[in-house]
ZASE-254537 format. One record per residue (C-alpha): x, y, z. Coordinates in nm, 2 decimals, padded with zeros to 4 digits. Each point is the difference from the previous one (the first is absolute). Layout:
BEGIN
REC       c1       c2       c3
REC        X        Y        Z
...
This chain:
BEGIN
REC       c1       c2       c3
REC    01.23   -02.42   -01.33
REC   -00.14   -00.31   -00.12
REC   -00.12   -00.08   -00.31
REC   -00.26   -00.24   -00.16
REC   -00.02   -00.20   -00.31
REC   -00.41    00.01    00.07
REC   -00.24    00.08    00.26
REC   -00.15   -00.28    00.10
REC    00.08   -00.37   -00.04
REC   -00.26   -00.23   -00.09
REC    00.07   -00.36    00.12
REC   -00.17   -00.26   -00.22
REC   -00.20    00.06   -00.33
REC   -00.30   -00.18    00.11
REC   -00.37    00.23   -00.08
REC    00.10    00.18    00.36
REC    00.33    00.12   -00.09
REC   -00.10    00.09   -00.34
REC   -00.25    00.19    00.12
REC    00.16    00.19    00.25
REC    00.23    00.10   -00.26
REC   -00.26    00.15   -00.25
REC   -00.12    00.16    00.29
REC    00.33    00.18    00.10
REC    00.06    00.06   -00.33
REC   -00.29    00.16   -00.12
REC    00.06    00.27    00.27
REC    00.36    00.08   -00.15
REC    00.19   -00.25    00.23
REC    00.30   -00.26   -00.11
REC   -00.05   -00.36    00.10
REC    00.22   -00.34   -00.06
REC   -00.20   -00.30    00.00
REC    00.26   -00.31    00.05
REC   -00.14   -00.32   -00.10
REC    00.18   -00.33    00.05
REC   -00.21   -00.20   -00.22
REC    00.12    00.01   -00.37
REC   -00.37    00.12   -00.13
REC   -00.34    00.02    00.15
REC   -00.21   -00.22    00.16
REC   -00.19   -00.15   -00.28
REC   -00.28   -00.23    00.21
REC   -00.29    00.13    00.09
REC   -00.02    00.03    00.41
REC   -00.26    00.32    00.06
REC   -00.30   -00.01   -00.21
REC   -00.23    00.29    00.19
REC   -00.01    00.37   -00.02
REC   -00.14    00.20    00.21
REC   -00.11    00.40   -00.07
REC    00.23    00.15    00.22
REC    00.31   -00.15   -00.19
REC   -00.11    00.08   -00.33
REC   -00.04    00.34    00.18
REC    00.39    00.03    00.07
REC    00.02   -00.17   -00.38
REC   -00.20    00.32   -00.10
REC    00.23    00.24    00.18
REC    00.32   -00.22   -00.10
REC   -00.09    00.07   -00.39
REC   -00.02   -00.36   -00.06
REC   -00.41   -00.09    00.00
REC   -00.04    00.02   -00.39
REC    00.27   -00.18   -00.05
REC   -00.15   -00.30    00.25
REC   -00.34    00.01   -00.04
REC   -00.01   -00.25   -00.32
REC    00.14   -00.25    00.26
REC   -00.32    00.05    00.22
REC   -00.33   -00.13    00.07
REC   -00.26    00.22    00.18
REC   -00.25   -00.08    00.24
REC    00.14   -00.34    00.13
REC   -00.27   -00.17    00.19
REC    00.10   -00.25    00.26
REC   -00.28   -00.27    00.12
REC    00.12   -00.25    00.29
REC   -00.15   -00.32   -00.05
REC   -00.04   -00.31    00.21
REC    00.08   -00.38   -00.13
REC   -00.30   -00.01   -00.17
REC   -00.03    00.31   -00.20
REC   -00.21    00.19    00.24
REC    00.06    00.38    00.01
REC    00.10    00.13    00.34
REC    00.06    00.33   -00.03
REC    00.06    00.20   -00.35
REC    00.29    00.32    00.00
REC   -00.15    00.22   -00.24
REC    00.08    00.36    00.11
REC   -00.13    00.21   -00.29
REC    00.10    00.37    00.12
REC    00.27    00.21   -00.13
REC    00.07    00.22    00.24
REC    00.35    00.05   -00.03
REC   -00.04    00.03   -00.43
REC    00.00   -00.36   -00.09
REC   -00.18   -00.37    00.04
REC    00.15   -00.10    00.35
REC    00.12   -00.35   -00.13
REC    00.21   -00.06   -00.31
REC    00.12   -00.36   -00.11
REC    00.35    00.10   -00.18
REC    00.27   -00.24   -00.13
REC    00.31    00.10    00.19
REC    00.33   -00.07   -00.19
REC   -00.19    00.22   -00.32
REC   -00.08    00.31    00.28
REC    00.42   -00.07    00.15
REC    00.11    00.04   -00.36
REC   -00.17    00.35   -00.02
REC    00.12    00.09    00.34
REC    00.34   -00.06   -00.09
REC   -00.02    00.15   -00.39
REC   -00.15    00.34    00.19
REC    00.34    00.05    00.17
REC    00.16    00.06   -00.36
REC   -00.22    00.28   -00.03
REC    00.27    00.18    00.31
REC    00.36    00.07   -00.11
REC    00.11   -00.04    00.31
REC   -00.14   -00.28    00.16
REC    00.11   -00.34   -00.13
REC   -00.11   -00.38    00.08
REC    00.33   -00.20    00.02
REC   -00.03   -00.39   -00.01
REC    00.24   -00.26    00.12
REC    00.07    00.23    00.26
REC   -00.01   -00.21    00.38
REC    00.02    00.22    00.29
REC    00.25   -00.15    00.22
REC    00.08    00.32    00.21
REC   -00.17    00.31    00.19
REC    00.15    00.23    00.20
REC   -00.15    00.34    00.11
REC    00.18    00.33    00.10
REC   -00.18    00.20    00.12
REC   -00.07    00.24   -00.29
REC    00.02   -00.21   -00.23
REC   -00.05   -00.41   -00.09
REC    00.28   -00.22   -00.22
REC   -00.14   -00.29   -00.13
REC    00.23   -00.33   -00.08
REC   -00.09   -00.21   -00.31
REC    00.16   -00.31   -00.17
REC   -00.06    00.00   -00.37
REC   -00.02   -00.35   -00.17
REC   -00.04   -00.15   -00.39
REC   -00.25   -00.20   -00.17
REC    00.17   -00.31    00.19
REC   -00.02    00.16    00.34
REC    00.35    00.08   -00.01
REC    00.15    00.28    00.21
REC    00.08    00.30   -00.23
REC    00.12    00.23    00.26
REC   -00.13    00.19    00.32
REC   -00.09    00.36    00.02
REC   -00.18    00.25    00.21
REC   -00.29    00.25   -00.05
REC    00.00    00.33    00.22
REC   -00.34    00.16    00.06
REC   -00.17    00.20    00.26
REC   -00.24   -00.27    00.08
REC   -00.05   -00.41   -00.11
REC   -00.33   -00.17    00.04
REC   -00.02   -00.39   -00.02
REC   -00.27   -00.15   -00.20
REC    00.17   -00.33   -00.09
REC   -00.27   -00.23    00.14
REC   -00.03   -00.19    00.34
REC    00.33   -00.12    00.04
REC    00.10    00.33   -00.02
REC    00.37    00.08    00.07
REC   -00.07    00.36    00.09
REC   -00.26   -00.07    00.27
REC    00.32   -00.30    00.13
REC    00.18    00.26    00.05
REC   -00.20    00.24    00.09
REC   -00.02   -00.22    00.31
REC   -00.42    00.04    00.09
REC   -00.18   -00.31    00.06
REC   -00.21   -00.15   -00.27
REC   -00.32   -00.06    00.20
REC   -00.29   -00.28   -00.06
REC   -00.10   -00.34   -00.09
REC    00.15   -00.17   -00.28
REC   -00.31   -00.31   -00.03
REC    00.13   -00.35   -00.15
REC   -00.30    00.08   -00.27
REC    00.16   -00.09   -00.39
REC   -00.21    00.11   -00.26
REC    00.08   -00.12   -00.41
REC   -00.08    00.28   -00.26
REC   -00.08   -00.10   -00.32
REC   -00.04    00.29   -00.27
REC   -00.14   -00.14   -00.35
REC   -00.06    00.20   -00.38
REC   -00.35    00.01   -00.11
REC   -00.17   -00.02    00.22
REC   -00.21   -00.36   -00.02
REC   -00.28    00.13    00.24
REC   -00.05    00.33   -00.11
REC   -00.15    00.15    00.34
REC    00.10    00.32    00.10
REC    00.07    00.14    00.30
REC    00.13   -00.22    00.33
REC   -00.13   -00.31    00.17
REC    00.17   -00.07    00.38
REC   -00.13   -00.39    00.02
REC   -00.03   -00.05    00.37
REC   -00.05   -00.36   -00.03
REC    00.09   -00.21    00.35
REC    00.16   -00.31   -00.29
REC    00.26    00.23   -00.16
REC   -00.04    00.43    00.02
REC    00.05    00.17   -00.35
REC    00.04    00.30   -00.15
REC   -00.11    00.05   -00.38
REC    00.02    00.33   -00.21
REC   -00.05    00.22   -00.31
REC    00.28    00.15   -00.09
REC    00.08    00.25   -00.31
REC    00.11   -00.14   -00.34
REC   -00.15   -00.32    00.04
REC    00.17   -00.15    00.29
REC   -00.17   -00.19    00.28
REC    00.16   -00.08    00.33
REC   -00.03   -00.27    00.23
REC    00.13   -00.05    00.37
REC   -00.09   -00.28    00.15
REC    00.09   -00.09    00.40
REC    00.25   -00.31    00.07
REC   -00.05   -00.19    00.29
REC    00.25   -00.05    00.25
REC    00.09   -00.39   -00.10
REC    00.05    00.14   -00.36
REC    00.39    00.07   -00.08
REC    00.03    00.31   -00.19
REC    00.19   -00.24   -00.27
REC   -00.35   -00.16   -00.08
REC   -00.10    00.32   -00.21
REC    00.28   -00.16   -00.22
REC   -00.20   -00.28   -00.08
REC   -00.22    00.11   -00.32
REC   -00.29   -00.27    00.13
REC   -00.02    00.17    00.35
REC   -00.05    00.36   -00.18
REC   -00.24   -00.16   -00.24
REC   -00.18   -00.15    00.33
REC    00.00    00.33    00.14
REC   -00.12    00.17   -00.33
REC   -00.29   -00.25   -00.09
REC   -00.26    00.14    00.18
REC    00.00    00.33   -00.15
REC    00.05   -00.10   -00.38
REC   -00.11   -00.34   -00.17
REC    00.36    00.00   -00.20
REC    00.28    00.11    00.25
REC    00.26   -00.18   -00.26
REC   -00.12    00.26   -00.27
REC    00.08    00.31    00.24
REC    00.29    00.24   -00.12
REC    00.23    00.08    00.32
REC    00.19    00.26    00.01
REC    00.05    00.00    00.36
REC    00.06   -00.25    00.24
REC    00.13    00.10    00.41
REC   -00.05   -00.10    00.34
REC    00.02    00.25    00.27
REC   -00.06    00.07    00.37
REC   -00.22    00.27    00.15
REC    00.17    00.20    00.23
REC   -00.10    00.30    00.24
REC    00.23    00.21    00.19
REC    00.13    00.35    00.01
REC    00.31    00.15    00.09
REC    00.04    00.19    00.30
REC    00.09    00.34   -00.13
REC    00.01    00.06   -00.38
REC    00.30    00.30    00.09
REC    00.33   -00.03    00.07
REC    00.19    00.32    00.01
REC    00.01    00.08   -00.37
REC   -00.08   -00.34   -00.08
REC   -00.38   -00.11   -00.05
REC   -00.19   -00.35   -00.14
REC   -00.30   -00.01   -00.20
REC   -00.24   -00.26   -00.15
REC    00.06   -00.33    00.09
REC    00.38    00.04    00.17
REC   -00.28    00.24    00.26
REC   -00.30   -00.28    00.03
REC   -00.11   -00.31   -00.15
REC   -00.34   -00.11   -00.02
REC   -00.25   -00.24   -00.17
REC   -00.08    00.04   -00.30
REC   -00.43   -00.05    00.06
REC   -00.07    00.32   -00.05
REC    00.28    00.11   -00.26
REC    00.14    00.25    00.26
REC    00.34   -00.07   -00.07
REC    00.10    00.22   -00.29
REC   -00.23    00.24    00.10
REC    00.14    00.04    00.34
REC    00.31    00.04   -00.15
REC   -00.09    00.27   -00.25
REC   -00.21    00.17    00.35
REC    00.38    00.02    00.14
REC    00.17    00.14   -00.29
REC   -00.30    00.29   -00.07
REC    00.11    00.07    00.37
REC    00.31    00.00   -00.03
REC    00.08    00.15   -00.34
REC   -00.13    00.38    00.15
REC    00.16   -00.03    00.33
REC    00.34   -00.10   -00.17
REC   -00.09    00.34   -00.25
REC   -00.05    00.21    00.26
REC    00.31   -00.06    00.16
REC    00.20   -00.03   -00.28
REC   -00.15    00.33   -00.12
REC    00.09    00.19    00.26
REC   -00.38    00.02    00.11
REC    00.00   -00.17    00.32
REC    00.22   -00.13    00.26
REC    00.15   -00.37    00.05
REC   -00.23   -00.04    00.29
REC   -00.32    00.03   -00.30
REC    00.16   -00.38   -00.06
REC   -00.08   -00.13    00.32
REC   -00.41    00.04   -00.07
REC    00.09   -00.35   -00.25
REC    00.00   -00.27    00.21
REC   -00.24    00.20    00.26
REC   -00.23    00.03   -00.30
REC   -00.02   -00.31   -00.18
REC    00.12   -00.26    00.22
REC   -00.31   -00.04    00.19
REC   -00.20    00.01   -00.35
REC    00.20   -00.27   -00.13
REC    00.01   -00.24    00.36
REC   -00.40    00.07   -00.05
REC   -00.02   -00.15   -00.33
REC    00.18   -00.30    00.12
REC   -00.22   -00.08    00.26
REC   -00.32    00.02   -00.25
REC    00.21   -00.20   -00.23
REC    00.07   -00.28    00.26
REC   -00.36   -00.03    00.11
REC   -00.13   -00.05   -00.36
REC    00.24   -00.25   -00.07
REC   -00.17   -00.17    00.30
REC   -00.37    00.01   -00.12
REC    00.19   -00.11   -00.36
REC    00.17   -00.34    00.24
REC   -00.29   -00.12    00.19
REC   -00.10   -00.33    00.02
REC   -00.27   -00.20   -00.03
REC   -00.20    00.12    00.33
REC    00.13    00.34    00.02
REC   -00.11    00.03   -00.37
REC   -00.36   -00.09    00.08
REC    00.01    00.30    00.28
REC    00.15    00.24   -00.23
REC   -00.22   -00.07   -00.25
REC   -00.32    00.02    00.23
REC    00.12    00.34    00.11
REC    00.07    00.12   -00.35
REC   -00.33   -00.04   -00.08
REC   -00.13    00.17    00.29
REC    00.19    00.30   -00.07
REC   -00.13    00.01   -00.35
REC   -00.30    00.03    00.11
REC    00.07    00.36    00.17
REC    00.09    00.25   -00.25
REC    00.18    00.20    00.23
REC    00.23   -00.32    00.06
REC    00.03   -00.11   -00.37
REC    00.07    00.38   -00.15
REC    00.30   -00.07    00.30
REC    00.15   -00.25   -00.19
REC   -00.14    00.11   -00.42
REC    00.14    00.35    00.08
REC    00.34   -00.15    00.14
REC   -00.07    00.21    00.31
REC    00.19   -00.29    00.19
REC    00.30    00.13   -00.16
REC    00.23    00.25    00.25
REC    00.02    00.34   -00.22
REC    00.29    00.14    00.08
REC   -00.06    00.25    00.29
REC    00.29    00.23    00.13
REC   -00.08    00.06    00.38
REC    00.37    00.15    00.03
REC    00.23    00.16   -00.24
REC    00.01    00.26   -00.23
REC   -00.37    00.09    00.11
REC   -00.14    00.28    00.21
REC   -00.30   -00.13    00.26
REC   -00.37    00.21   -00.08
REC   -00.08    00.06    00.32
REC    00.31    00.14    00.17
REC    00.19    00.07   -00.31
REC    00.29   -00.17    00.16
REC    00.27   -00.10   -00.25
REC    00.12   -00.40   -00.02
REC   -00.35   -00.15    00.15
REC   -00.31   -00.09   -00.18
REC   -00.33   -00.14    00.17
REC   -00.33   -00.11   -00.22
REC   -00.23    00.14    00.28
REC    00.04    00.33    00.19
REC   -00.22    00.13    00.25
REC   -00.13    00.36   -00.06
REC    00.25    00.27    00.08
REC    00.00    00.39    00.00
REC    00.35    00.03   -00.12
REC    00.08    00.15   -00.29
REC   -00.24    00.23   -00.08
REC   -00.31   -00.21    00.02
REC   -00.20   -00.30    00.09
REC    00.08   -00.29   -00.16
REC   -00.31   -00.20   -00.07
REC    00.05   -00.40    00.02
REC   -00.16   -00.05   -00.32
REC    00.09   -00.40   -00.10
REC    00.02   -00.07   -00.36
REC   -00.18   -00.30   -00.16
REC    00.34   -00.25    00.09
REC   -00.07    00.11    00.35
REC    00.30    00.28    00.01
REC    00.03    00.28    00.21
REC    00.30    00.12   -00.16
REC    00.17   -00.04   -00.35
REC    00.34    00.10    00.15
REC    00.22   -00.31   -00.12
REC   -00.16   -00.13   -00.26
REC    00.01    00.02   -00.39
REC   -00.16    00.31   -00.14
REC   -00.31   -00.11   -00.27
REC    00.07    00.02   -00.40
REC   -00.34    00.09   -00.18
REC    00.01    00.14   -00.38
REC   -00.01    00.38    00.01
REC    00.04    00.32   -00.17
REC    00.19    00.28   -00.08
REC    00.08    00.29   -00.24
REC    00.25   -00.16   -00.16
REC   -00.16   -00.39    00.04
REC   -00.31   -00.18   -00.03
REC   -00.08   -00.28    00.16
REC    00.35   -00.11    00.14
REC    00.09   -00.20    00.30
REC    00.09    00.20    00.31
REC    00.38   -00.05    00.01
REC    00.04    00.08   -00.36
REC   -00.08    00.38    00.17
REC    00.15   -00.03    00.31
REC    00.30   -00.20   -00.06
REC    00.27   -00.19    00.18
REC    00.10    00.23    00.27
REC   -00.19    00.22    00.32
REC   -00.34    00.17   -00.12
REC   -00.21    00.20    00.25
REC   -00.35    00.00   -00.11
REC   -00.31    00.17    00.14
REC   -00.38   -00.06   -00.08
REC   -00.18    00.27   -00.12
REC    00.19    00.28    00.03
REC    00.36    00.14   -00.05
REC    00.28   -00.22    00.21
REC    00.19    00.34    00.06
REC   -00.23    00.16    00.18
REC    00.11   -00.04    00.32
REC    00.36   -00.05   -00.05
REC    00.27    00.29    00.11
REC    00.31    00.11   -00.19
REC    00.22   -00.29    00.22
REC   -00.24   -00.28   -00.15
REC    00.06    00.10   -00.34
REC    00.37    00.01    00.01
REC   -00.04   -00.34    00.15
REC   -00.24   -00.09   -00.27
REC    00.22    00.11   -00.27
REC    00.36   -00.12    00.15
REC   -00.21   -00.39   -00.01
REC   -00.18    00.09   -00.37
REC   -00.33   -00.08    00.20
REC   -00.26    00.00   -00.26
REC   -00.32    00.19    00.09
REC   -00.31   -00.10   -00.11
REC   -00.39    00.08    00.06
REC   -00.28   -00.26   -00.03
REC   -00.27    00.10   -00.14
REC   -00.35   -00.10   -00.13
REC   -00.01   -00.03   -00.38
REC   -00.22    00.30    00.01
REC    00.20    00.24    00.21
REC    00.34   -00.06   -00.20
REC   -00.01    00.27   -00.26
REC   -00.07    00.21    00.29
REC    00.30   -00.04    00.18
REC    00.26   -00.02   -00.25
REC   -00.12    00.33   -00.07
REC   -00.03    00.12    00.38
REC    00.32   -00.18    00.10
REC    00.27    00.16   -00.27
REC    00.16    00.24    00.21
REC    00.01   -00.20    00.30
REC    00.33    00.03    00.17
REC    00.09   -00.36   -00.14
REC   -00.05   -00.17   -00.33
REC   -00.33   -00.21    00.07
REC   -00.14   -00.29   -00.21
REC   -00.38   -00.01    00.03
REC   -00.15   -00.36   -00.09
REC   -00.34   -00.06   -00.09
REC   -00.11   -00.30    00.20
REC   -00.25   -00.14   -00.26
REC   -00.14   -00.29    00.16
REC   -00.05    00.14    00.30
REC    00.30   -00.29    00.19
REC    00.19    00.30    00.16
REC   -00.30    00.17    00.15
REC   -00.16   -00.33    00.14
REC    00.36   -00.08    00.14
REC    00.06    00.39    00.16
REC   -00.41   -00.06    00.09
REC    00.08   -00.26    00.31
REC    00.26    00.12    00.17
REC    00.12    00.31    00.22
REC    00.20    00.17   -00.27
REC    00.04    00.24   -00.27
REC    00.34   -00.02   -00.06
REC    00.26   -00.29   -00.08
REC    00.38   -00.04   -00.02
REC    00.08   -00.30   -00.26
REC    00.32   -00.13    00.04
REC    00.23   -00.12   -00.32
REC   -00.12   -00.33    00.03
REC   -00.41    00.13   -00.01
REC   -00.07   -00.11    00.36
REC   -00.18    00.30    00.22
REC    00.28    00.16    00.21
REC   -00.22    00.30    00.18
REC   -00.37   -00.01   -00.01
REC   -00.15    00.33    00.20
REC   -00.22    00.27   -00.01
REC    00.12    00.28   -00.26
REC    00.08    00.27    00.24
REC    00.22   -00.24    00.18
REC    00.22   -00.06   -00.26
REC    00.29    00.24    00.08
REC   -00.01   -00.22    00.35
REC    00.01   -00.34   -00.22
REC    00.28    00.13   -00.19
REC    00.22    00.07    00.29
REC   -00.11   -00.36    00.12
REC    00.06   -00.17   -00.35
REC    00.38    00.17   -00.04
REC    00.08   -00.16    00.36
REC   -00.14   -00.37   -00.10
REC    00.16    00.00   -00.31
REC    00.34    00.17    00.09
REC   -00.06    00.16   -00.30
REC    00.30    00.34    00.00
REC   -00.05    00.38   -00.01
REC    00.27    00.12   -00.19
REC    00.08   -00.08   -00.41
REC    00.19   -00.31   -00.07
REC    00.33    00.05   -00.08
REC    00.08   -00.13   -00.35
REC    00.20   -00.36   -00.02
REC    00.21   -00.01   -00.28
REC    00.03   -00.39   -00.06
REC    00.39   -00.09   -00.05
REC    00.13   -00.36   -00.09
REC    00.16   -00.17    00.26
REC    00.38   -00.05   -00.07
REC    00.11   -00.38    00.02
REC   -00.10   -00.29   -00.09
REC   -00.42   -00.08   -00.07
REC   -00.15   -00.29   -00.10
């Protein structure tokens, strides 16, 4: 019988890593996290923050504890040579609990990433640890790592054993070398110098993308005082010229009248890069973040794409390791958020060309930006980041509407007599026929034991079946409870403000415990309002698994245990044992 020293080894301690091993953690799991760097990163690289991470930071434990590093509501205007506005990002909805965009300074939010570990006994970040080795069983992984000093000197050379290893150690990932899959995508000749200064000497907040045909730039607010730069080098330029202080100061002196007087605290040149790797699974082997894609950094996808794959990955991995679900649950990963992550590469490429134009391809965009501003429908595209691929599980761990056929998902469905009724097309205000694939809503709400709280603080970090209106185990038999039980689904029952006292008194002796929440500002009933359904199955990671009709849920149920090879029997207990041998 094998044993384990941990459950899952984390390769690489960048904010992906980190946070897949909060995430496994939090749900009772044992993770590893090797680092061959000697500390963190301690230059700022990401500086946005998008809702949906601090979502998985919410569920992780860790938003408190990052939030002082944080700026909300970061508005970002693309501007031409000459000032002009072309088209202002200013989404000001919150549907998913928080402002969309967040500036945040990303060494302070690593630190807390990495400090939340040492709230887990048995999960432990190990430094000056280089994976040299991988080799998978089977049943079970054995990582190979060389442990140097201070000086880079090799210590000695041990191994990890674990049930699973996921690489998250950047783009020249060793995991996803050996994992073999091709690392698909452009790799443009495009450097870029960053330049990251202390007190701020503009002041400005928010972020300006300087589309200007001489020399493109990027300039933002960023928490604590610091204001970044990027500026564009041309292809005669050698990289080695951003040595030269009187080039930087040339670069500089159009944005403040003293460049000389600036504080840096950051100086780099890098390339934009995007590709994706050609399957993010290997067996029991899997990448994340950047080791799975690359991508520009215009729209300050990149560490949020990463934290998208570990919020996927983190449950999957539980589920398994629980005894939950299957292996084959693992397989949804890549189907799920590779095509999500190859989307946001391809927005990410084509506003790095509007950013590059020249001089006449510059006077076209900026005649047609214009235009559009002058049709709100086409300007609320671009304030309300509509532009922006959501990310939309057509396949997976999701059930379709229409047919209630489990591992396929279509927005539209034509109307059917399945099921125990017509399904009426109804299309929501984005244009949606169906919510099945994408993330479930976060308004404040209410219960008896909590006043105005955000949704997940009462559903939590695992399944939830929730009905609106009435009680969620209405229609379900005696086999859909022992299902709901064996996979701690909670049950819950939206309800208007007005109707809540009601039902906590009318629901006590359903057949289930059942959480009634008051929806107080009416979000849940607007968002149950434009589509077919009355019933929803959220998964761990808050995106809509099952969305049907309320008598069909028994039918959804059977669908959902198929798509998410989720088990019928209890899961036999895993008594952990340390692996005998040498360990690094």
């Amino acid at each position: 019988m094998t044993t384990f020293d941990t459950d899952v080894v984390v390769i690489g301690a960048g904010p992906v890593g980190l946070t897949l091993a909060n995430l496994l953690s939090v749900r009772g799991h044992r993770a590893t996290v090797l680092e061959a760097r000697h500390e963190l990163i301690d230059y700022p690289r990401g500086v946005g923050l998008d809702d949906e991470s601090i979502r998985t930071l919410h569920t992780a434990g860790l938003w408190e504890r990052v939030r002082p590093f944080t700026v909300p509501h970061h508005v970002v205007r693309l501007v031409n040579g000459t000032g002009q506005v072309l088209a202002t990002n200013n989404p000001r909805t919150q549907e998913f609990g928080y402002p969309r965009k967040h500036g945040f300074v990303q060494p302070l939010v690593d630190k807390e990433l990495a400090a939340g570990l040492d709230r887990f006994p048995d999960t432990e970040l190990r430094f000056d640890h280089k994976v040299v080795g991988l080799e998978d069983h089977g049943d079970h992984v054995i990582v190979t790592a060389e442990r140097r000093d201070a000086e880079g000197e090799l210590v000695d050379t041990g191994t990890v054993t674990a049930r699973y290893a996921v690489g998250c150690e950047g783009g020249n990932s060793f995991t996803r070398k050996w994992m073999g899959v091709d690392f698909e995508g452009k790799s443009p000749s495009t450097r870029w110098v960053v330049v990251d200064v202390a007190d701020d000497p503009i002041g400005t907040p928010s972020v300006y993308l300087g589309a200007d045909p001489r020399r493109p730039y990027v300039s933002i607010g960023l928490p604590q005082g610091i204001r970044r730069w990027e500026f564009m080098l041309h292809d005669d330029e050698p990289t080695e010229l951003c040595d030269d202080p009187a080039f930087m100061r040339s670069l500089l002196r159009r944005h403040v009248p003293d460049p000389a007087a600036l504080k840096v605290i950051n100086q780099r040149t890098f390339t934009h890069h995007g590709r994706v790797a050609s399957d993010f699974r290997k067996g029991r082997v899997f990448v994340a973040g950047d080791a799975a894609h690359l991508m520009p950094v215009w729209l300050g996808q990149g560490w949020n794409s990463g934290i998208r794959d570990a919020t996927n990955l983190a449950w999957k991995l539980s589920a398994v390791l629980a005894g939950d679900a299957s292996d084959a649950l693992l397989d949804t990963y890549t189907e799920e958020r590779r095509k999500h992550a190859s989307d946001m590469i391809d927005v990410n490429m084509a506003a790095g060309t509007i950013m590059k134009m020249g001089r006449f391809g510059g006077a076209v965009r900026d005649i047609a930006a214009s235009a559009l501003n002058l049709v709100p429908k086409w300007k609320s595209y671009f304030t309300e980041l509509r532009f922006k691929p959501m990310p939309r599980y057509a396949s997976g761990v999701v059930v379709d509407q229409a047919t209630l056929t489990p591992g396929r998902a279509h927005p539209g469905f034509k109307e059917s007599k399945r099921g125990g009724g017509v399904l009426a097309p109804f299309v929501d205000s984005a244009g949606e026929l169906s919510p099945v694939g994408l993330q479930f809503i976060q308004p404040r709400v209410n219960t008896a034991d909590a006043t105005n709280v955000l949704l997940d603080d009462v559903t939590g970090d695992w399944w939830t079946l929730a009905a609106w209106g009435t009680d969620p185990t209405a229609y379900l038999n005696e086999a859909d409870l022992k299902l709901v039980r064996r996979h701690r689904v909670k049950l819950v029952s939206f309800m208007p403000e007005t109707q809540r006292i009601w039902a906590e008194r009318e629901y006590v002796n359903a057949p289930a415990p059942v959480t009634v929440v008051g929806d107080s500002t009416g979000a849940l009933k607007d968002w149950f309002d434009v589509r077919a359904c009355g019933l929803v199955v959220l998964r761990p990671d808050h995106f809509v698994a099952v969305a049907c009709l309320t008598l069909q849920a028994p039918r959804a149920l059977t669908a959902l245990r198929k798509a998410a090879s989720l088990t019928t029997e209890p899961a036999a207990e895993q008594a952990p044992q340390p692996l005998e041998g040498t360990s690094v």
